[in-house]
mmCIF file of the N, C-alpha and C atoms, coordinates in Angstrom:
data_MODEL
# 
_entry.id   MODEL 
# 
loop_
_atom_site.group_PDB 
_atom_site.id 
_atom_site.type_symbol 
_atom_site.label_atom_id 
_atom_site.label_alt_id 
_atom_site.label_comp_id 
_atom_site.label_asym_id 
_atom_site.label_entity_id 
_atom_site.label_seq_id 
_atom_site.pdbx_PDB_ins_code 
_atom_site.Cartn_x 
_atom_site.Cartn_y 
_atom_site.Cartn_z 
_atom_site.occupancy 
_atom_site.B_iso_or_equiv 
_atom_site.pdbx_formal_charge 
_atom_site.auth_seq_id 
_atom_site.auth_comp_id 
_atom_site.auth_asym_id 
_atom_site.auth_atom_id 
_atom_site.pdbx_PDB_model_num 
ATOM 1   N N  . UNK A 1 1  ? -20.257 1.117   19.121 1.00 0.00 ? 1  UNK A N  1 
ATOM 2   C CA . UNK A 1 1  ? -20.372 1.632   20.474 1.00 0.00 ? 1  UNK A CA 1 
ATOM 3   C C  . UNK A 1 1  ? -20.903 0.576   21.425 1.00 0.00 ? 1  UNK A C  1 
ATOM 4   N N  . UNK A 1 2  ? -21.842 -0.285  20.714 1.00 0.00 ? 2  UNK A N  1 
ATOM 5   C CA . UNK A 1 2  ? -22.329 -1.029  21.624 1.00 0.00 ? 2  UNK A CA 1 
ATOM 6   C C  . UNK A 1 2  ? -22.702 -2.551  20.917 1.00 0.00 ? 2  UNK A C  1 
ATOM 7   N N  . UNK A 1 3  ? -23.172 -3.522  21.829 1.00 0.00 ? 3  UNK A N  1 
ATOM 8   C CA . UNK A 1 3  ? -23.375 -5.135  21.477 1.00 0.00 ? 3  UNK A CA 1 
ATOM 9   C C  . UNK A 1 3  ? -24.706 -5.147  21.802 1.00 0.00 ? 3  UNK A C  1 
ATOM 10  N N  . UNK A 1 4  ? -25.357 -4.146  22.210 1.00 0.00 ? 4  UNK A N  1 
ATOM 11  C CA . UNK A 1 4  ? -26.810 -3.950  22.272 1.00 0.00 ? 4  UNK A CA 1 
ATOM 12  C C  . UNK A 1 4  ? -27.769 -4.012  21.325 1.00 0.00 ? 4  UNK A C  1 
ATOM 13  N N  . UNK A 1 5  ? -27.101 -3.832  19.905 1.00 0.00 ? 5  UNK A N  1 
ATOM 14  C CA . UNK A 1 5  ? -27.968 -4.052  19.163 1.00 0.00 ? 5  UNK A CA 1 
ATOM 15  C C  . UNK A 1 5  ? -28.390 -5.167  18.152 1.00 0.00 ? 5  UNK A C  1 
ATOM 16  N N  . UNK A 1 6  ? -28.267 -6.261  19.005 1.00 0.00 ? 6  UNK A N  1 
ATOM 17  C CA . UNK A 1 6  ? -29.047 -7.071  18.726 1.00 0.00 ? 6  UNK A CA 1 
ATOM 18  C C  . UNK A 1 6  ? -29.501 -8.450  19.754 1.00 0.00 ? 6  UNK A C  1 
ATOM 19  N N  . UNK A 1 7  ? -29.284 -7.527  20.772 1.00 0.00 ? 7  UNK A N  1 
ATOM 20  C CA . UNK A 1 7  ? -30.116 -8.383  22.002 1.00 0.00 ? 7  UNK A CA 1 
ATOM 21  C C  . UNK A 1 7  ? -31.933 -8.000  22.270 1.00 0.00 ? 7  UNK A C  1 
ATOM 22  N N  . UNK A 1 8  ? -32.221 -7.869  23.525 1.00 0.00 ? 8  UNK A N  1 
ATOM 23  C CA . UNK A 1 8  ? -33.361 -8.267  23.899 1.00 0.00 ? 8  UNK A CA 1 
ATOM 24  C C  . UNK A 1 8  ? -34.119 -7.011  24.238 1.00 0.00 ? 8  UNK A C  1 
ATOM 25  N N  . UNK A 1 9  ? -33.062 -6.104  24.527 1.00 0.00 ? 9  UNK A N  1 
ATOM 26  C CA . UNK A 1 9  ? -32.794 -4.843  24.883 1.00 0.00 ? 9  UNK A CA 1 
ATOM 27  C C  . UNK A 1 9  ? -33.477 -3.789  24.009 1.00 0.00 ? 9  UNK A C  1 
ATOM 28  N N  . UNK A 1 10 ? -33.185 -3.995  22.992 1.00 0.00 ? 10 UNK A N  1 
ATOM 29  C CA . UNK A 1 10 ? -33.561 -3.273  21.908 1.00 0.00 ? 10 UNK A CA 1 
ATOM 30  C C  . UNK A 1 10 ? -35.211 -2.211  21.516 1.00 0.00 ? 10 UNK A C  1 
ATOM 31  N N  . UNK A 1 11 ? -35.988 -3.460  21.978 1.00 0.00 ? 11 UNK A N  1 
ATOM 32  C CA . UNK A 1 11 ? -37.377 -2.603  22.428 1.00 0.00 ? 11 UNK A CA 1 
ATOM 33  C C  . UNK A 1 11 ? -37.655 -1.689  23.137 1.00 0.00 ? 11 UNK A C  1 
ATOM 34  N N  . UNK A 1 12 ? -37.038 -2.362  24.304 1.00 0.00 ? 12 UNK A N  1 
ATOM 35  C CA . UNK A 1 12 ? -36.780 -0.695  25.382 1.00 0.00 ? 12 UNK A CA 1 
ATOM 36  C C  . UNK A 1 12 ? -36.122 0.337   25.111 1.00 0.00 ? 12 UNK A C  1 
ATOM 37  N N  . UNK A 1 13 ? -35.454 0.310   24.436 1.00 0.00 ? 13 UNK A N  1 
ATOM 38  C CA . UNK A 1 13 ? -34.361 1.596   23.885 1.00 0.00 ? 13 UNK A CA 1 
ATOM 39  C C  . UNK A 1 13 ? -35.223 2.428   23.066 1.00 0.00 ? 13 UNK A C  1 
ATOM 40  N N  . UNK A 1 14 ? -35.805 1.716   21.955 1.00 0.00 ? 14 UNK A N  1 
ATOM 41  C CA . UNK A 1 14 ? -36.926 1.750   20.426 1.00 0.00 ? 14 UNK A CA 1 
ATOM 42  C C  . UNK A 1 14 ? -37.799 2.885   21.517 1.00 0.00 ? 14 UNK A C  1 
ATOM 43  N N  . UNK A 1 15 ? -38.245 2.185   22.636 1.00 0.00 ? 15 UNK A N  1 
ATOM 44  C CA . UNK A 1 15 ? -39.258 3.091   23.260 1.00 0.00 ? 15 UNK A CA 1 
ATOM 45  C C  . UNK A 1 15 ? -39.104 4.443   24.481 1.00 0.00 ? 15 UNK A C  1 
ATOM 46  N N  . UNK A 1 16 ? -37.628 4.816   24.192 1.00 0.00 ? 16 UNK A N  1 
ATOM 47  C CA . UNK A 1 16 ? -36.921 5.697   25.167 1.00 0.00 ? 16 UNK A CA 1 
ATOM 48  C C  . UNK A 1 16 ? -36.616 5.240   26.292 1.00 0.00 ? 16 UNK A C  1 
ATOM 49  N N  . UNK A 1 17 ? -35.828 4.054   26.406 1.00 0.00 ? 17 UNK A N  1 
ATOM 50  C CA . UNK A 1 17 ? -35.906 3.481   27.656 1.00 0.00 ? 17 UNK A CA 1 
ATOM 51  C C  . UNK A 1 17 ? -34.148 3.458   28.192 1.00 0.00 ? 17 UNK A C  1 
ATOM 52  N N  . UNK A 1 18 ? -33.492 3.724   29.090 1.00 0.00 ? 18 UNK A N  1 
ATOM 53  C CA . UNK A 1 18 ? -32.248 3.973   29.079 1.00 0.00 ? 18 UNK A CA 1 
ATOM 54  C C  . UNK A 1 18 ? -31.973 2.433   29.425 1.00 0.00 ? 18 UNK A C  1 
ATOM 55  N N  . UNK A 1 19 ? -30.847 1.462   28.352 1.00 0.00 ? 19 UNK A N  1 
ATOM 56  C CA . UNK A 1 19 ? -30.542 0.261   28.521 1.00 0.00 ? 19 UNK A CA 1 
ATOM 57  C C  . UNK A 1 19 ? -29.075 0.169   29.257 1.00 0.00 ? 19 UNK A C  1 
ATOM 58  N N  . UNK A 1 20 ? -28.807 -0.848  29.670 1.00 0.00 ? 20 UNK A N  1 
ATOM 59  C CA . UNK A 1 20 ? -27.572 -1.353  30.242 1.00 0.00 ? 20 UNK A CA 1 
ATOM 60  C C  . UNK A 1 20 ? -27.511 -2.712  30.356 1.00 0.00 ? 20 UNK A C  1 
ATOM 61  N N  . UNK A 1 21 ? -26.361 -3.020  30.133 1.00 0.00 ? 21 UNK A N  1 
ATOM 62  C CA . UNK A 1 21 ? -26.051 -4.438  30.283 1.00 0.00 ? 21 UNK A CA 1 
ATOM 63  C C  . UNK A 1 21 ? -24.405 -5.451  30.076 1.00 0.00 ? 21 UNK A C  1 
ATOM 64  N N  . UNK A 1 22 ? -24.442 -6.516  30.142 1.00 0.00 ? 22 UNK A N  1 
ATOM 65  C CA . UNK A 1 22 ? -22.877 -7.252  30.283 1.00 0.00 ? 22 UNK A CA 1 
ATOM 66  C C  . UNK A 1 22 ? -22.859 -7.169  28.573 1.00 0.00 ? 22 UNK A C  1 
ATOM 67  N N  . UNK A 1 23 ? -21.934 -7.434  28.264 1.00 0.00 ? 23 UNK A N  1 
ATOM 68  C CA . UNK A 1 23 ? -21.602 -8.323  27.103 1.00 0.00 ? 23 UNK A CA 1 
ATOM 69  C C  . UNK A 1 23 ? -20.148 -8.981  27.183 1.00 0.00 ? 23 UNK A C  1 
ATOM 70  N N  . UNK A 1 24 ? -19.887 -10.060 26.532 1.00 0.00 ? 24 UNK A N  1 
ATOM 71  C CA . UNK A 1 24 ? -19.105 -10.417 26.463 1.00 0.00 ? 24 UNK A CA 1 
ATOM 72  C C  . UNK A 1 24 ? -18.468 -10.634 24.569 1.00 0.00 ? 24 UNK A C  1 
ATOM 73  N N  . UNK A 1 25 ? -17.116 -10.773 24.612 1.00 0.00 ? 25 UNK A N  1 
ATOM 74  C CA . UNK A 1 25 ? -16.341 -10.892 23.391 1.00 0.00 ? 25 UNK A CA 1 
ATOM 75  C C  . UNK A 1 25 ? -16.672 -12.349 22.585 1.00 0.00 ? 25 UNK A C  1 
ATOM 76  N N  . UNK A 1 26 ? -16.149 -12.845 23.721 1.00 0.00 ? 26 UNK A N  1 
ATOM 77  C CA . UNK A 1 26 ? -15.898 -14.499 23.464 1.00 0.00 ? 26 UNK A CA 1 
ATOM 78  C C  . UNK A 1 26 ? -17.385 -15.191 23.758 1.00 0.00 ? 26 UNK A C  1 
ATOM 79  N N  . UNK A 1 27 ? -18.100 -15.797 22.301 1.00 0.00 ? 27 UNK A N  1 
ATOM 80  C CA . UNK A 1 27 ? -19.403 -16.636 22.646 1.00 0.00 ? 27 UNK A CA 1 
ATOM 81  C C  . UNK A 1 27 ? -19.125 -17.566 22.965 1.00 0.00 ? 27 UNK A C  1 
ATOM 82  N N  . UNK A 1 28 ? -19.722 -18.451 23.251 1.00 0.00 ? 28 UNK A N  1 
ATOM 83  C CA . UNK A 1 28 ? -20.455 -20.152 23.758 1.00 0.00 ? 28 UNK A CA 1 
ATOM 84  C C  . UNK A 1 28 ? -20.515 -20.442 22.565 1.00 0.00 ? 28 UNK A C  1 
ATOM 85  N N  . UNK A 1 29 ? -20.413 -22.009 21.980 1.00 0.00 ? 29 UNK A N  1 
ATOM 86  C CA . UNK A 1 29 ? -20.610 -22.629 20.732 1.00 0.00 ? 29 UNK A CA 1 
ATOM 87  C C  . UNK A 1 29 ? -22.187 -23.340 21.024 1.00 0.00 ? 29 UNK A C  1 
ATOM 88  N N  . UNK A 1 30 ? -22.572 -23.119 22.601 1.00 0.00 ? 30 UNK A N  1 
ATOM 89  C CA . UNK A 1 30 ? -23.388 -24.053 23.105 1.00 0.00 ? 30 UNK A CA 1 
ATOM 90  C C  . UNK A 1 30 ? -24.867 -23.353 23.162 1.00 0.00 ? 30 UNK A C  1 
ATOM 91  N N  . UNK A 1 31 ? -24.912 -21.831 23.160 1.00 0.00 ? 31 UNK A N  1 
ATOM 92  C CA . UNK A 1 31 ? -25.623 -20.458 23.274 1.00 0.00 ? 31 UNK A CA 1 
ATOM 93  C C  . UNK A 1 31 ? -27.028 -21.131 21.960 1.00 0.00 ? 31 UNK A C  1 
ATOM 94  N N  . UNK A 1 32 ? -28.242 -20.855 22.673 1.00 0.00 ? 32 UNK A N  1 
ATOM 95  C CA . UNK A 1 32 ? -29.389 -21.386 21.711 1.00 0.00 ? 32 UNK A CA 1 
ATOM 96  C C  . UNK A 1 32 ? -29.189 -22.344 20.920 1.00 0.00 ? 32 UNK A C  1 
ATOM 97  N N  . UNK A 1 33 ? -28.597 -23.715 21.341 1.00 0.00 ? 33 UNK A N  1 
ATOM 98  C CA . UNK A 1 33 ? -28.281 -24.802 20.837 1.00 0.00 ? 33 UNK A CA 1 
ATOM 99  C C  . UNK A 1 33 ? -29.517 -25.836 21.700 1.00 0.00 ? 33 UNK A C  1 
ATOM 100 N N  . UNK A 1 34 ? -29.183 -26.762 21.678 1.00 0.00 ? 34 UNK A N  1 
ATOM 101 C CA . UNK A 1 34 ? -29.753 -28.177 22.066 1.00 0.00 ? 34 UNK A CA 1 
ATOM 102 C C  . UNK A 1 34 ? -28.819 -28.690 23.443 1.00 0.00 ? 34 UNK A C  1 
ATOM 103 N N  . UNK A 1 35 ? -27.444 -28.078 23.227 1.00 0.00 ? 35 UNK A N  1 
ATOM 104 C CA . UNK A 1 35 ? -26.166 -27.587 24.222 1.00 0.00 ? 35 UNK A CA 1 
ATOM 105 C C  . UNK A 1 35 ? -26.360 -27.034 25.380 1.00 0.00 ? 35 UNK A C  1 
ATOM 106 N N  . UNK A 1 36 ? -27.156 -25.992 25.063 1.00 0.00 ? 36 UNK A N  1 
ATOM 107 C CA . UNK A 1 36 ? -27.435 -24.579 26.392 1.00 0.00 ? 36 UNK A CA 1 
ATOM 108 C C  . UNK A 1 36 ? -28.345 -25.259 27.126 1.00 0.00 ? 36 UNK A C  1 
ATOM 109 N N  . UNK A 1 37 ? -27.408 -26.128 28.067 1.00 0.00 ? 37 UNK A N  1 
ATOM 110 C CA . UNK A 1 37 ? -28.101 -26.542 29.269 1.00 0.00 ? 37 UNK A CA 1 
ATOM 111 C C  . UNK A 1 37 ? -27.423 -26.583 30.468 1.00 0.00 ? 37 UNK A C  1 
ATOM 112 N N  . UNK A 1 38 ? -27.984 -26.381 31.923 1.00 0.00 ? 38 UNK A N  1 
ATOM 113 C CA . UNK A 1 38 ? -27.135 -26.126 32.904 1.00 0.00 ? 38 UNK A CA 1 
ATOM 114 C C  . UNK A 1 38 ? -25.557 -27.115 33.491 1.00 0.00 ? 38 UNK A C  1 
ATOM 115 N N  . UNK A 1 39 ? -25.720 -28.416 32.197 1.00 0.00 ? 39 UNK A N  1 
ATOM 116 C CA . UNK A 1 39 ? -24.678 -29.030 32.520 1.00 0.00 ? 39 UNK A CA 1 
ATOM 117 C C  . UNK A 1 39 ? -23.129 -28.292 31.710 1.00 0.00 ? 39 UNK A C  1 
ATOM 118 N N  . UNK A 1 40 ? -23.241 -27.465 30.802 1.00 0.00 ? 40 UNK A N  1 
ATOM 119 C CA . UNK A 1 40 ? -22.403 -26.812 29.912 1.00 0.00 ? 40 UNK A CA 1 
ATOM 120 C C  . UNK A 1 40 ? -22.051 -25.456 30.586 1.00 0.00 ? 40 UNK A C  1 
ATOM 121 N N  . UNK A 1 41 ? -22.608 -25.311 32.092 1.00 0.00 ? 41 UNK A N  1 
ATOM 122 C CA . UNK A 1 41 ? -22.535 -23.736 32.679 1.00 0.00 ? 41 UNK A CA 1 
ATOM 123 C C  . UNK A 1 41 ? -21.172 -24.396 33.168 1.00 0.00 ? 41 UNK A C  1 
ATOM 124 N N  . UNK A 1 42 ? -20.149 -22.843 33.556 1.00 0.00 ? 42 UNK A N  1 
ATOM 125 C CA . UNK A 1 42 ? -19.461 -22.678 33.912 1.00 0.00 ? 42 UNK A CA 1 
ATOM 126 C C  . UNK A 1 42 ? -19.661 -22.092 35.521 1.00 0.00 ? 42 UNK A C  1 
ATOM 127 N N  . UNK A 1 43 ? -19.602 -22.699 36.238 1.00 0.00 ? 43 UNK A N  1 
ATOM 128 C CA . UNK A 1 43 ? -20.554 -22.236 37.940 1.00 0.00 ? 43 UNK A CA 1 
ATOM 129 C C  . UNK A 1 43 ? -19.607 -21.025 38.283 1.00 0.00 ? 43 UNK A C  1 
ATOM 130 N N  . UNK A 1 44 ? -18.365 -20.676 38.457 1.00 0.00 ? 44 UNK A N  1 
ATOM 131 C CA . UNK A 1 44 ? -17.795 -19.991 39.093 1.00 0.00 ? 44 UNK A CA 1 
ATOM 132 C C  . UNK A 1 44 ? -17.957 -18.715 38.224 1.00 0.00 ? 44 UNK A C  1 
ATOM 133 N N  . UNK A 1 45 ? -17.976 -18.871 36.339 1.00 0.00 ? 45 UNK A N  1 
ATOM 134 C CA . UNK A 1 45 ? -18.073 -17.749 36.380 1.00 0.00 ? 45 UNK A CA 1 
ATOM 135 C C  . UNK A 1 45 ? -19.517 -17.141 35.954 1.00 0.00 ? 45 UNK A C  1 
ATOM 136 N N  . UNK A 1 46 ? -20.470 -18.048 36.493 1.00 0.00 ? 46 UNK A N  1 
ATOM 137 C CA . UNK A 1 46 ? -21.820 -16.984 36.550 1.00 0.00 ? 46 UNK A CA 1 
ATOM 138 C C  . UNK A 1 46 ? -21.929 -16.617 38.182 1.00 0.00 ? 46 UNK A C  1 
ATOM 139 N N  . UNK A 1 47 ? -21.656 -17.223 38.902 1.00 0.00 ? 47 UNK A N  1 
ATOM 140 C CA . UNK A 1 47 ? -20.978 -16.453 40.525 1.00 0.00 ? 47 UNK A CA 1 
ATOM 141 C C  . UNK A 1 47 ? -20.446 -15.358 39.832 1.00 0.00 ? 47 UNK A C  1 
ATOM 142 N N  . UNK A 1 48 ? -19.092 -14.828 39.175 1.00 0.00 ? 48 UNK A N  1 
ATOM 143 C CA . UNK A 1 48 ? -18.438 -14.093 38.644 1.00 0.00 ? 48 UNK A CA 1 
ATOM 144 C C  . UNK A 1 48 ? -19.631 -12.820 38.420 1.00 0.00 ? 48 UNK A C  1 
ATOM 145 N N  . UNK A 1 49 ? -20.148 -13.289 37.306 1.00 0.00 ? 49 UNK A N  1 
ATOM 146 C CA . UNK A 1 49 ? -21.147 -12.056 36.614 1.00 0.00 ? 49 UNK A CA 1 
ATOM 147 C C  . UNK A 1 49 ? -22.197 -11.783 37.468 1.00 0.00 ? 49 UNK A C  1 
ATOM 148 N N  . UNK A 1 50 ? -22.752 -12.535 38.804 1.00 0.00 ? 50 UNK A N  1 
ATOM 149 C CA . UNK A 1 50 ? -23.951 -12.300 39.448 1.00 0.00 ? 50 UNK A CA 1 
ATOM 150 C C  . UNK A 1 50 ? -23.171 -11.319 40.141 1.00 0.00 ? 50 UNK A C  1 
ATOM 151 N N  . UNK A 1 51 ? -21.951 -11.410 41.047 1.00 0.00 ? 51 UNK A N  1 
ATOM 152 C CA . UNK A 1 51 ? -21.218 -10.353 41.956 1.00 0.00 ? 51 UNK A CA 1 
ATOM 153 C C  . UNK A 1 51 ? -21.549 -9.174  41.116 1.00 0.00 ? 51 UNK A C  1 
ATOM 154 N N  . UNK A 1 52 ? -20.937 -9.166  39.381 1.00 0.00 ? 52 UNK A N  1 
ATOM 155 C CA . UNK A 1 52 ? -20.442 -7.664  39.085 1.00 0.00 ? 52 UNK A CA 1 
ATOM 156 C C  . UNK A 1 52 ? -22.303 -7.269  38.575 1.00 0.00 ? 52 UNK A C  1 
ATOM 157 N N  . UNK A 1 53 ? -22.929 -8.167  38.504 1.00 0.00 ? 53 UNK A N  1 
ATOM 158 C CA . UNK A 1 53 ? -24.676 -7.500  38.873 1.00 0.00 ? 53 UNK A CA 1 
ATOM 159 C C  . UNK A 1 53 ? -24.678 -6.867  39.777 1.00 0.00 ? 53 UNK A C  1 
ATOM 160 N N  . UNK A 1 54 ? -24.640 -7.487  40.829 1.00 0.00 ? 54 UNK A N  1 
ATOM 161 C CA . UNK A 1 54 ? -24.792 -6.836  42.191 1.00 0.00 ? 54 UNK A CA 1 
ATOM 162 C C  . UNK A 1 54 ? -24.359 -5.562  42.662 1.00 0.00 ? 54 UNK A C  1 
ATOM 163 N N  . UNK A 1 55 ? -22.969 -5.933  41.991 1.00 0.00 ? 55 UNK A N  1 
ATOM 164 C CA . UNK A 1 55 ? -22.094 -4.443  42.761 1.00 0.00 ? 55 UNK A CA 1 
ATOM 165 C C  . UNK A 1 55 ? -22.334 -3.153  41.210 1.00 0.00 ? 55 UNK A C  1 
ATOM 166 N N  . UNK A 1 56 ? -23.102 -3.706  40.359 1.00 0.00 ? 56 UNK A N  1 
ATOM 167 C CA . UNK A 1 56 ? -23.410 -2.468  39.399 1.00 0.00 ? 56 UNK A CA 1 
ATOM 168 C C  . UNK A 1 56 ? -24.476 -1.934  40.324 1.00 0.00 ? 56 UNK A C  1 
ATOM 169 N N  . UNK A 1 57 ? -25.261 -2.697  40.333 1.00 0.00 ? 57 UNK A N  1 
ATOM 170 C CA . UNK A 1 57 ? -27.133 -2.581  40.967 1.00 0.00 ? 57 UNK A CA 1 
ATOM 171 C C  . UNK A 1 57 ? -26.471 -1.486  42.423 1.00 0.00 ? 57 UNK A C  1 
ATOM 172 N N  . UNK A 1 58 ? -25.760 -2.096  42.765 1.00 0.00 ? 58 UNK A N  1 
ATOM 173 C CA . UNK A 1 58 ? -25.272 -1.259  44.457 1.00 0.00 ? 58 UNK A CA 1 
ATOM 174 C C  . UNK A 1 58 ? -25.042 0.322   43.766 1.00 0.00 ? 58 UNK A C  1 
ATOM 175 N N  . UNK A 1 59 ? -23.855 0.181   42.907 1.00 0.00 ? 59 UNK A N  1 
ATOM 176 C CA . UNK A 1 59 ? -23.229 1.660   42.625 1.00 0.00 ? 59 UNK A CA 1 
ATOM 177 C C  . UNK A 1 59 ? -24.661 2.530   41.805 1.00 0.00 ? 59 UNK A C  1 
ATOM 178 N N  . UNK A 1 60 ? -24.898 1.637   41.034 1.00 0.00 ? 60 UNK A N  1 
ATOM 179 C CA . UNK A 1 60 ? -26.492 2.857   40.096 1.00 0.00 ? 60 UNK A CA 1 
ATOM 180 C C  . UNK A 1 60 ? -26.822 3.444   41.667 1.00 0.00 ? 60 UNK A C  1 
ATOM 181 N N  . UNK A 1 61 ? -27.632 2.595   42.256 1.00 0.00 ? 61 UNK A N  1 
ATOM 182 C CA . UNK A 1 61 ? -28.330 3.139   43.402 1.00 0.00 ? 61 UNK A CA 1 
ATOM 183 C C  . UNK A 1 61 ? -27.785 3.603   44.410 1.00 0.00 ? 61 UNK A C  1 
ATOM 184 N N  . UNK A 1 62 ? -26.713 4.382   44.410 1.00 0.00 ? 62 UNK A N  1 
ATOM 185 C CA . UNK A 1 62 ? -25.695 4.920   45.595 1.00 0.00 ? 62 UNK A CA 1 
ATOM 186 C C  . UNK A 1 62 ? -25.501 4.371   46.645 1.00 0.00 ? 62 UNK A C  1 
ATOM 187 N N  . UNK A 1 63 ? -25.737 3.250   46.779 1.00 0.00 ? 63 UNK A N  1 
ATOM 188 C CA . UNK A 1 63 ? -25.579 2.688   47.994 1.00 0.00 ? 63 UNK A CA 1 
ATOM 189 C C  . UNK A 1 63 ? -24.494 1.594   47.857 1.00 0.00 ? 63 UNK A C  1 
ATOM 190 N N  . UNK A 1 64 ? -24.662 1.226   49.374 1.00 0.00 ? 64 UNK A N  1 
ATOM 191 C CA . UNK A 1 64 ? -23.220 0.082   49.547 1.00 0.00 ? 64 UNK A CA 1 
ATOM 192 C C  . UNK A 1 64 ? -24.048 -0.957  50.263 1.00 0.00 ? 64 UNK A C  1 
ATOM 193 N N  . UNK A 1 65 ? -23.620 -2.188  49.696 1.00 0.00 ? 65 UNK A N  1 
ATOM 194 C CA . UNK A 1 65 ? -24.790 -3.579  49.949 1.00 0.00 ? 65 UNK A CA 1 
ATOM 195 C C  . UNK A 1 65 ? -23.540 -4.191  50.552 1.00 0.00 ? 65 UNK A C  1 
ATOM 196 N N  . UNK A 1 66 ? -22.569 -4.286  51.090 1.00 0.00 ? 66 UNK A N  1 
ATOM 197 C CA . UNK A 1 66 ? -21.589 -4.467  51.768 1.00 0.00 ? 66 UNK A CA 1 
ATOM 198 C C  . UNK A 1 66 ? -20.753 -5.686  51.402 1.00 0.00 ? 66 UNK A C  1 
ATOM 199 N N  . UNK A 1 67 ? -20.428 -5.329  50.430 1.00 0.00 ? 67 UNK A N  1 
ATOM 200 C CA . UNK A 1 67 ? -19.446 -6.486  49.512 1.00 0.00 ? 67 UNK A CA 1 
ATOM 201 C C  . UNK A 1 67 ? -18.134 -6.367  49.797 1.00 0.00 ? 67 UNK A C  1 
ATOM 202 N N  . UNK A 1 68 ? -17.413 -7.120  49.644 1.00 0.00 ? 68 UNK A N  1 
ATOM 203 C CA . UNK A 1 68 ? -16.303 -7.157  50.005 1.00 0.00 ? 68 UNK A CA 1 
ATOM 204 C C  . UNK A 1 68 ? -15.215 -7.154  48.419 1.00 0.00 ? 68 UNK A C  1 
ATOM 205 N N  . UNK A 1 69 ? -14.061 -6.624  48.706 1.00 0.00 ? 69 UNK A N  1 
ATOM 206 C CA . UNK A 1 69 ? -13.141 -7.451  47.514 1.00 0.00 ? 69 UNK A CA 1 
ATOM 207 C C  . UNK A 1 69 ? -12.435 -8.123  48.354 1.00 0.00 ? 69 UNK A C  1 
ATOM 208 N N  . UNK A 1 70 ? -12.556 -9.379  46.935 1.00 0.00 ? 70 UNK A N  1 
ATOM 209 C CA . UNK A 1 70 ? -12.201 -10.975 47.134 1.00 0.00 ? 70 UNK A CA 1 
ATOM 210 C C  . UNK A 1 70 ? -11.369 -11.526 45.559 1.00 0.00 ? 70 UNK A C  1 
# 
């Protein structure tokens, strides 16, 4: 059902805590390496995932933070 269980997440849940979050399919070879450094980021698509933050964070909270589609 979920990729939640074995992230960071997990405590809060353990303690009745309602979790949410991204996951993705496809890992990084670079992810908790010596690698995972901001020269190995991909810029456009953490732009990418900060938007679909945003516009989750907007819809939970019923509101409209005035985003556009682009």
């Amino acid at each position: 059902m979920s990729n939640a269980y074995a992230s960071d997440y997990m405590p809060f849940e353990a303690k009745g805590d309602i979790i949410t979050g991204f996951y993705e399919t496809e890992r990084s070879n670079n992810e908790h390496s010596v690698n995972d450094t901001y020269a190995n980021i991909d810029p456009v698509y953490v732009f990418n995932v900060g938007k679909g933050c945003s516009r989750s964070f907007a819809t939970f909270c019923g509101g409209n933070i005035g985003f556009r589609n682009k």
